[in-house]
C-alpha positions, -999 to 999 in steps of 0.1 A, spaced: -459 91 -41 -464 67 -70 -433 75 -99 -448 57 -137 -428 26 -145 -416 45 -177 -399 75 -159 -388 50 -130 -367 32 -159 -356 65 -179 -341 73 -144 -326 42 -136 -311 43 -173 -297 75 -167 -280 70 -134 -269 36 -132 -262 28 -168 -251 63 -185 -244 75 -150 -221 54 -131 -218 27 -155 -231 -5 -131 -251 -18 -154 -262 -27 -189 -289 6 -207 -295 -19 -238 -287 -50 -261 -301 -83 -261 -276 -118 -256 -294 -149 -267 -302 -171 -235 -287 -205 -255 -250 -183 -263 -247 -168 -229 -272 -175 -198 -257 -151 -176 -257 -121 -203 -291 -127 -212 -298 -127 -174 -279 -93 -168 -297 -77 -193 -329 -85 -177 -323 -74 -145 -331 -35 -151 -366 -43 -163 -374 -68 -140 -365 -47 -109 -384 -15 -125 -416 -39 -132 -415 -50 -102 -411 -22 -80 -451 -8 -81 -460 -44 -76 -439 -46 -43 -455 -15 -33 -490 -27 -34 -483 -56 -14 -462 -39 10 -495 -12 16 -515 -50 19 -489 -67 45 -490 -30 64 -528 -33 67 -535 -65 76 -503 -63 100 -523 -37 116 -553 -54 118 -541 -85 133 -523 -67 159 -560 -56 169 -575 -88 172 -586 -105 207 -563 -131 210 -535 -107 206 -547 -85 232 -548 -116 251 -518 -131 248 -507 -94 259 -527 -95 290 -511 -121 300 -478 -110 298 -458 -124 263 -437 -95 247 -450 -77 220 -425 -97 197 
Protein backbone atom coordinates (compact mmCIF):
# COMPACT_ATOMS: atom_id res chain seq x y z
CA UNK A 1 0.00 0.00 0.00
CA UNK A 2 1.75 3.21 -1.09
CA UNK A 3 -0.03 6.38 1.10
CA UNK A 4 1.03 10.11 -1.25
CA UNK A 5 3.64 12.10 0.56
CA UNK A 6 0.94 14.90 0.95
CA UNK A 7 -1.63 12.83 2.92
CA UNK A 8 1.32 10.98 4.75
CA UNK A 9 2.23 14.73 6.13
CA UNK A 10 -1.51 15.99 6.66
CA UNK A 11 -1.64 12.84 8.89
CA UNK A 12 1.45 13.23 10.64
CA UNK A 13 0.32 17.07 11.14
CA UNK A 14 -2.79 15.99 12.63
CA UNK A 15 -1.68 13.47 15.04
CA UNK A 16 1.66 14.34 16.32
CA UNK A 17 1.51 18.08 16.06
CA UNK A 18 -2.44 19.09 16.65
CA UNK A 19 -2.83 15.69 18.20
CA UNK A 20 -0.57 15.00 20.94
CA UNK A 21 1.45 17.95 20.72
CA UNK A 22 5.26 16.14 20.08
CA UNK A 23 6.22 18.19 17.64
CA UNK A 24 6.32 21.45 15.75
CA UNK A 25 2.96 21.66 12.61
CA UNK A 26 4.73 25.05 11.22
CA UNK A 27 7.05 28.13 11.56
CA UNK A 28 10.42 28.71 10.30
CA UNK A 29 13.66 29.69 12.94
CA UNK A 30 16.65 31.02 10.97
CA UNK A 31 19.56 28.40 11.05
CA UNK A 32 22.21 31.43 12.11
CA UNK A 33 19.59 32.53 15.46
CA UNK A 34 18.97 29.03 16.48
CA UNK A 35 20.50 25.72 14.84
CA UNK A 36 18.57 23.42 16.78
CA UNK A 37 15.04 25.18 16.06
CA UNK A 38 15.71 25.42 12.60
CA UNK A 39 16.71 21.66 12.82
CA UNK A 40 13.38 20.70 14.71
CA UNK A 41 11.32 22.26 12.35
CA UNK A 42 12.84 20.15 9.67
CA UNK A 43 12.44 17.06 11.03
CA UNK A 44 8.57 16.44 10.04
CA UNK A 45 9.41 16.95 6.29
CA UNK A 46 12.41 15.25 6.24
CA UNK A 47 10.98 11.95 7.76
CA UNK A 48 7.73 12.22 5.51
CA UNK A 49 10.16 12.75 2.30
CA UNK A 50 11.89 10.24 3.09
CA UNK A 51 9.66 7.54 4.02
CA UNK A 52 8.63 6.39 0.09
CA UNK A 53 12.31 6.60 -0.59
CA UNK A 54 13.07 4.00 2.23
CA UNK A 55 10.49 1.93 0.90
CA UNK A 56 11.90 1.43 -2.52
CA UNK A 57 15.08 0.49 -1.23
CA UNK A 58 13.81 -1.71 1.36
CA UNK A 59 11.66 -3.70 -1.71
CA UNK A 60 15.59 -3.54 -3.53
CA UNK A 61 17.60 -4.93 -0.32
CA UNK A 62 14.48 -7.59 -0.01
CA UNK A 63 15.10 -8.73 -3.60
CA UNK A 64 18.50 -8.93 -3.97
CA UNK A 65 18.61 -10.54 -0.26
CA UNK A 66 16.61 -13.16 -1.85
CA UNK A 67 18.61 -13.59 -4.75
CA UNK A 68 21.80 -13.95 -3.12
CA UNK A 69 20.53 -16.42 -0.73
CA UNK A 70 20.04 -18.56 -4.14
CA UNK A 71 23.35 -18.34 -5.37
CA UNK A 72 25.91 -21.48 -5.50
CA UNK A 73 28.25 -20.64 -3.12
CA UNK A 74 25.63 -20.14 -0.63
CA UNK A 75 24.19 -23.47 -1.21
CA UNK A 76 27.62 -24.46 -0.70
CA UNK A 77 28.71 -23.10 2.16
CA UNK A 78 25.29 -24.83 3.40
CA UNK A 79 26.32 -28.12 2.17
CA UNK A 80 28.95 -28.10 4.06
CA UNK A 81 27.51 -27.40 7.23
CA UNK A 82 27.92 -23.32 8.32
CA UNK A 83 24.55 -21.96 9.85
CA UNK A 84 22.28 -20.26 7.87
CA UNK A 85 23.49 -16.95 9.72
Amino acid sequence: LSVPNFWLGIGAIFILAAGLGLILASGYVPFTANPGQHLLHLFLPAVILGTSVMAAIMRQTRASMLETMKSDYVRTARAIGLSRT
